[in-house]
C-alpha positions in Angstrom: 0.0 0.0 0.0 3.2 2.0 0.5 4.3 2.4 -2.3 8.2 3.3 -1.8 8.4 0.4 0.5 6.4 -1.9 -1.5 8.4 -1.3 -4.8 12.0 -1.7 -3.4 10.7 -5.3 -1.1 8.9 -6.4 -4.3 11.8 -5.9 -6.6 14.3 -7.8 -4.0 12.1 -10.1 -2.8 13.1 -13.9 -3.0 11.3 -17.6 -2.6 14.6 -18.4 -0.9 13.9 -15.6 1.9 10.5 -16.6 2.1 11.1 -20.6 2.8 14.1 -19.5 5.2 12.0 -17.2 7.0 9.2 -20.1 7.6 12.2 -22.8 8.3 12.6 -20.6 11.4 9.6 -20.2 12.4 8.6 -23.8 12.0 11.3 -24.7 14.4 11.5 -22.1 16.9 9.0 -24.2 18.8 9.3 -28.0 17.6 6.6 -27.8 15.3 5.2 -26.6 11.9 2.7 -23.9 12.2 -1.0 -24.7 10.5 -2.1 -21.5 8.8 -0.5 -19.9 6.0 2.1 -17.4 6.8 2.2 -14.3 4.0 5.5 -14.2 2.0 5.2 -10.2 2.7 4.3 -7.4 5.0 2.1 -4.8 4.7 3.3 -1.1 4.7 0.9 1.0 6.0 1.0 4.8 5.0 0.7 7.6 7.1 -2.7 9.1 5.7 -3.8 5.4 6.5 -2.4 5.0 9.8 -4.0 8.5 11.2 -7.6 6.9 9.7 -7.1 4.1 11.6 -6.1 5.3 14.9 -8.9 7.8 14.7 -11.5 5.2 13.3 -10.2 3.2 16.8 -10.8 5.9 18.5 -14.1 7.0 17.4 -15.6 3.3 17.7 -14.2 3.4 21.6 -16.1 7.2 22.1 -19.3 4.8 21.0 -18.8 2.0 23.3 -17.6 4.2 26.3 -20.6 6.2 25.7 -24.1 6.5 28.0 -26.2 5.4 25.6 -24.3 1.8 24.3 -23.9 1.3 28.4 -27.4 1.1 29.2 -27.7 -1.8 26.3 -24.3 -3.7 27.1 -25.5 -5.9 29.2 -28.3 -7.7 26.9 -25.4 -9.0 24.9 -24.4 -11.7 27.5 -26.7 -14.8 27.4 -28.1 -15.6 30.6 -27.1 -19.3 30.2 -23.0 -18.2 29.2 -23.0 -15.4 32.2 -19.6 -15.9 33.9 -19.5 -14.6 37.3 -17.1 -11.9 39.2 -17.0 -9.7 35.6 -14.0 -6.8 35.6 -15.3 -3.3 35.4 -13.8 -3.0 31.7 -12.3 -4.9 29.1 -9.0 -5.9 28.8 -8.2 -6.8 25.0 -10.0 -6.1 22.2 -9.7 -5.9 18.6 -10.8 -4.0 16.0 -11.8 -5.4 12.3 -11.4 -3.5 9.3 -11.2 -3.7 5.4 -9.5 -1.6 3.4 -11.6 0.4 1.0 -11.9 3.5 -1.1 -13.5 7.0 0.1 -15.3 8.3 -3.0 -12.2 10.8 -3.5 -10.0 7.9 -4.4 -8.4 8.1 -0.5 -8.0 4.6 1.1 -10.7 4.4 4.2 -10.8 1.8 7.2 -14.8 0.3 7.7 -15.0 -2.0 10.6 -16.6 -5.4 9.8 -16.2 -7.1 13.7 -14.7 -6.3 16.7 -14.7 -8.4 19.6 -13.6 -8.4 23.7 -10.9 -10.9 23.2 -7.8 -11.2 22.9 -5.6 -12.2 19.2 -2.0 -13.0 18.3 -0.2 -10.5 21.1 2.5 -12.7 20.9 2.6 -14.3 17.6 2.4 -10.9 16.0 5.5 -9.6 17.7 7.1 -13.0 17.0 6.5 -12.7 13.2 7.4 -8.9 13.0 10.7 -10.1 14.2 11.1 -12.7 11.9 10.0 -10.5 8.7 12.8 -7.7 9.6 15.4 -10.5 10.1 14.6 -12.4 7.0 14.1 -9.4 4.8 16.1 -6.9 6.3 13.8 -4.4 6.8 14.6 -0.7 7.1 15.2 0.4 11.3 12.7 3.4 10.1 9.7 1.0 10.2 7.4 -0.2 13.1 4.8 -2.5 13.9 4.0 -0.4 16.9 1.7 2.4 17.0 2.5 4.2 20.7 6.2 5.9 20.2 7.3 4.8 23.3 7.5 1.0 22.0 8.8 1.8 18.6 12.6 1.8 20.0 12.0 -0.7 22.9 10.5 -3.5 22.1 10.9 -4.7 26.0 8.5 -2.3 26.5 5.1 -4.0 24.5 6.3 -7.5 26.2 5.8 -5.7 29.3 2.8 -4.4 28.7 1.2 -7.8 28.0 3.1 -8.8 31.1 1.2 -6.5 32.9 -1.8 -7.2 31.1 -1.6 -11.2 31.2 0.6 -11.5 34.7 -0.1 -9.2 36.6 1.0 -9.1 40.1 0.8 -13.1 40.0 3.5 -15.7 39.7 3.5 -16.9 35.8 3.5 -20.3 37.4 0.0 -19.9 38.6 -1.4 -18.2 35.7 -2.8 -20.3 32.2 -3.6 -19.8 29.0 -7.0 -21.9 29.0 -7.8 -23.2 25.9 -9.9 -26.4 24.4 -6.9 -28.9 23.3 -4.3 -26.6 22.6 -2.1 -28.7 20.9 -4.5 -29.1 18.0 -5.7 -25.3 17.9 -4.3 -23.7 14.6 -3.3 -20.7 17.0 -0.7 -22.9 18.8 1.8 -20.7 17.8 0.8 -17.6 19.6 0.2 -20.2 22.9 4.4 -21.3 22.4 5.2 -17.4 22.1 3.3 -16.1 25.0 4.8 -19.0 27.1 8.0 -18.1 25.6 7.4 -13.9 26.3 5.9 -14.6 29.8 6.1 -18.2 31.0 2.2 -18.5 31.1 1.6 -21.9 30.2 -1.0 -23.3 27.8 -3.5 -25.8 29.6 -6.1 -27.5 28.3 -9.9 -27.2 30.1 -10.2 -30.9 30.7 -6.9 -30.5 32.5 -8.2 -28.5 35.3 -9.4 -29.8 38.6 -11.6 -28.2 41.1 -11.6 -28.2 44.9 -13.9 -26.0 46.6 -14.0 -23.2 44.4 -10.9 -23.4 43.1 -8.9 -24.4 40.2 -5.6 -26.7 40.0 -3.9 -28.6 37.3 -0.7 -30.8 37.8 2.3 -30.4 35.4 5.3 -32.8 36.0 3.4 -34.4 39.3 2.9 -31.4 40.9 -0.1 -30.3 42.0 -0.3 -26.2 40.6 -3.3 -23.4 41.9 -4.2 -21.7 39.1 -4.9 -18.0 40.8 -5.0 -16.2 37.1 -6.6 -17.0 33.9 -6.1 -15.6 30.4 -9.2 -17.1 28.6 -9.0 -17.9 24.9 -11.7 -20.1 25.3 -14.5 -19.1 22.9 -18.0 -20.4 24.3 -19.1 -21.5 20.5 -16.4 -23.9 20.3 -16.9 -25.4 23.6 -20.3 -25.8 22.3 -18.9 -28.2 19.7 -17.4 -30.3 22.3 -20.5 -31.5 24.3 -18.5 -34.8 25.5 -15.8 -32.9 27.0 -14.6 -34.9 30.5 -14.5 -30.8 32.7 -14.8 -30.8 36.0 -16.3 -27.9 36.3 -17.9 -25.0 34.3 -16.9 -21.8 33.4 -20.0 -20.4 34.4 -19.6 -21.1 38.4 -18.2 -18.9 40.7 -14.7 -19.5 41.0 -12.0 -17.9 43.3 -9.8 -17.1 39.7 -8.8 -13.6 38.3 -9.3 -13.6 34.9 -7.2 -12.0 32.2 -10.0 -11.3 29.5 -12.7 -12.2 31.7 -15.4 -14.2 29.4 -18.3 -11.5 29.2 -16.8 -9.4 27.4 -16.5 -11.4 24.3 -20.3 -10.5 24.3 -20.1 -7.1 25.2 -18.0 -6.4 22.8 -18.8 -8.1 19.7 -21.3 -8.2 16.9 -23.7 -7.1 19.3 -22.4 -3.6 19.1 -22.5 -3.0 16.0 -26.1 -1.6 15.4 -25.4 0.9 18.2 -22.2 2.4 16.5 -22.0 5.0 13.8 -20.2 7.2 11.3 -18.0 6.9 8.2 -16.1 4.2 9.5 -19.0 2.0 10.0 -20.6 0.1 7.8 -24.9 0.6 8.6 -25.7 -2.0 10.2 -29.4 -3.3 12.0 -30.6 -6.0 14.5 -32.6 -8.5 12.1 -35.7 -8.8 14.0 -35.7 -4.4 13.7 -35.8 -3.6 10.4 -39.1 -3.1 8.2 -39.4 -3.7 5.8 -36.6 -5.9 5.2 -34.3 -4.1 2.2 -35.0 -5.1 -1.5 -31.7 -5.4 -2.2 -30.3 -8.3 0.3 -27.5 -8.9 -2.2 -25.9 -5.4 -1.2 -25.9 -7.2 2.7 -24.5 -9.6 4.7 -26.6 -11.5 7.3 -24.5 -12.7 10.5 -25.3 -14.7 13.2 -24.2 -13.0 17.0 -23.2 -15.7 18.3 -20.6 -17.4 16.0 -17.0 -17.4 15.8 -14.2 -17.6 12.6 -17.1 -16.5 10.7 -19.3 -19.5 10.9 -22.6 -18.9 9.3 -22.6 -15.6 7.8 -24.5 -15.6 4.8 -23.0 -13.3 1.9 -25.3 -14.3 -1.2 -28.1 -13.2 0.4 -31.7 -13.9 -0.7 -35.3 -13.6 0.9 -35.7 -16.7 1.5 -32.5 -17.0 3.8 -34.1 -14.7 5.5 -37.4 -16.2 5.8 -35.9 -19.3 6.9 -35.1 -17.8 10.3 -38.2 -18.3 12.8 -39.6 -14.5 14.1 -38.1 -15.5 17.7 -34.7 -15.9 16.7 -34.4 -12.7 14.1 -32.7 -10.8 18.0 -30.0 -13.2 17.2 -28.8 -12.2 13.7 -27.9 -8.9 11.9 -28.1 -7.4 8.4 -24.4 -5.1 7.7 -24.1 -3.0 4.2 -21.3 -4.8 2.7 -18.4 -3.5 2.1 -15.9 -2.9 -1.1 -13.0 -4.6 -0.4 -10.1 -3.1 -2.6 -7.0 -5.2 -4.4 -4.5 -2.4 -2.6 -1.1 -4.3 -2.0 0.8 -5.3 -5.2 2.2 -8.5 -5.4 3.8 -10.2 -8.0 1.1 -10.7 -10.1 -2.2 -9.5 -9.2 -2.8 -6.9 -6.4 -4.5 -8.5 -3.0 -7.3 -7.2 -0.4 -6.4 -6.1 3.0 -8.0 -6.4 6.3 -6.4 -5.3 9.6 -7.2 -5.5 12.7 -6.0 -3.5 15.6 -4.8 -4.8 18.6 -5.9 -3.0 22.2 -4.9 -3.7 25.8 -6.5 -1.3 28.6 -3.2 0.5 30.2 -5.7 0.7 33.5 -7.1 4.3 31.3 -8.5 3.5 28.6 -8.2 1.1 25.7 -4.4 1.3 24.0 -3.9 0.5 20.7 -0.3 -1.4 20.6 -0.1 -3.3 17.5 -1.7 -4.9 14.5 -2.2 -8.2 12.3 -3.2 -8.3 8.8 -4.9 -10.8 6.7 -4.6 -10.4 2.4 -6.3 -12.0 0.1 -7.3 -12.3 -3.4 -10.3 -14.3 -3.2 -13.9 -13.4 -2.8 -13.2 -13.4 1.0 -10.6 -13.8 3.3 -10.6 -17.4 3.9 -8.0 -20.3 3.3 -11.0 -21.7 0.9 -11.1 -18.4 -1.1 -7.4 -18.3 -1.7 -6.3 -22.0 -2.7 -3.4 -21.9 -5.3 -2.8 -18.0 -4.4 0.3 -16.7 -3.5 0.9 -13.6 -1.0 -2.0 -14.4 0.3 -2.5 -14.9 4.2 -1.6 -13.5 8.0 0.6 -10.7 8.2 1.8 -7.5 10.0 1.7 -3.7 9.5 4.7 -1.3 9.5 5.0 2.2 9.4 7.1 4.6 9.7 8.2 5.8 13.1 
């Protein structure tokens, strides 16, 4: 998207830099990571930077405001409540794609956000591993506050803060549903590797009283802080899983990301938020009539993760399909125009980044980023078969 920085990487980029740089990264940990890695960065320019720190910004004003306050709490089920809930958030990210303002300008429009945490880790991990393998110039970042942009010890403190705490790493987890198998292992071996949180599964933990333990190596370990990456819809999918207890009780556990907030923050929002950066966007069971022209929408599901039923072909009878008690569930969002803005070696690919938060005990700090290109219809791996430059990335900008 840069184009000074894009021309000069695209005319010295090599397959041999690429395959060395995933070599590394394959074996950093002792195994081969599942998703596909982008042969390139993304370089972000300036005029698109300042949109997207003041899109972020303007989306928090929203959230933060009287008005989305007195509806946050509907967004929770009752049934998936999670007791002892933090005041605010602690991580959250914000979803955009990459389009065109009518002047020709390049414009953020958010398409998800939710209360949860992403790649911290991974994404500081693979930053690393881009400037090393391609030699990157020392005038870029991945960071967006200037005091991490010459001390990277800095942003690993921050999620230290943020993930730690005032707790001993040894009693603090990454809880997740067989971590070993998730495709996001790789951000699990990097935090352990950042912070020394271990990754645990939840059929792992034990419970006395109302309390939670696991045992690593025959010892018995108290685990006093959590940092949940457990998403409820997945656990769903397990219904056999041995757990010996539920998320939902009342456990004596601080919680780094505490589970409501994936709710709160999520695609339940998006109705209540407004502006240029926002796509329009309406609770199903709200709108009347519903719009003649479903094929300029998408219909999504609240409750789903990774994109799971969202319908993007939309018809009336899609729709109608959905029973007049279950429209609350679902909304209709104006799609957006993706736009081919990163030049690759052959044709150009889409963008969408997302933008990382942690709450810095003030407000909601944007640290970092992660990018995802594609040259498909969407952004998935089935969209992009045979594609090169295709895939997760970062973001760098000048300092």
């Amino acid at each position: 998207m840069y184009s000074p920085y894009r021309q000069i990487f695209n005319r010295q980029f090599s397959q041999e830099q690429y395959q060395a740089l995933l070599a590394e990264v394959n074996s950093a940990f002792g195994f081969e990571v599942t998703f596909k890695i982008c042969e390139t960065p993304v370089f972000i320019p300036p005029t698109l930077k300042e949109r997207l720190v003041e899109a972020g910004e303007e989306i928090w004003r929203q959230i933060n405001s009287e008005s989305y306050q007195k509806e946050i709490n509907g967004a929770v089920p009752a049934e998936l409540f999670v007791p002892n809930e933090t005041a605010q958030p602690l991580f959250a990210v914000l979803d955009f794609a990459i389009c065109r303002a009518e002047n020709g300008e390049l414009m953020p429009q958010l398409i998800e956000l939710q209360g949860f945490p992403s790649l911290f880790a991974f994404q500081h991990f693979i930053a690393g591993m881009y400037r090393k393998h391609y030699g990157l110039p020392e005038q870029l970042t991945h960071f967006f506050p200037t005091e991490l942009q010459n001390d990277e010890n800095i942003y690993i403190e921050k999620l230290r803060r943020a993930i730690v705490a005032d707790f001993d790493p040894k009693n603090v987890i990454l809880l997740e549903i067989k971590p070993e198998e998730q495709k996001t292992r790789i951000d699990f071996a990097c935090t352990e590797h950042f912070l020394g949180v271990r990754p645990v599964c939840i059929t792992a933990l034990g419970k006395q009283g109302r309390k939670l333990y696991y045992y690593h190596q025959g010892e018995r370990i108290w685990v006093e802080r959590i940092y949940n990456r457990i998403i409820f819809d997945e656990l769903h999918r397990y219904p056999d899983l041995p757990l010996r207890f539920s998320l939902t009780e009342d456990l004596e556990v601080s919680w780094a990301g505490h589970p409501n907030w994936f709710f709160k923050i999520s695609k339940f929002t998006l109705p209540f938020l407004k502006g240029r950066f926002v796509p329009p966007t309406f609770f199903l069971h709200q709108i009347d009539p519903i719009p003649d022209d479903l094929e300029n929408y998408v219909l999504k599901p609240l409750f789903s993760f990774a994109g799971t039923g969202v319908k993007f072909d939309l018809t009336r009878a899609d729709i109608d399909s959905i029973p007049e008690h279950e429209r609350h569930r679902y909304i209709l969002m104006r799609k957006v125009n993706y736009q081919p803005v990163v030049e690759t070696l052959d044709i150009p690919a889409k963008a969408e980044v997302r933008l990382l938060y942690v709450n810095n005990g003030q407000k909601m700090e944007l640290l970092t980023n992660l990018i995802r290109l594609s040259k498909g219809k969407m952004m998935g791996v089935d969209f992009n078969k045979g594609q090169s430059w295709v895939g997760g990335t970062i973001g760098f900008m000048e300092k």
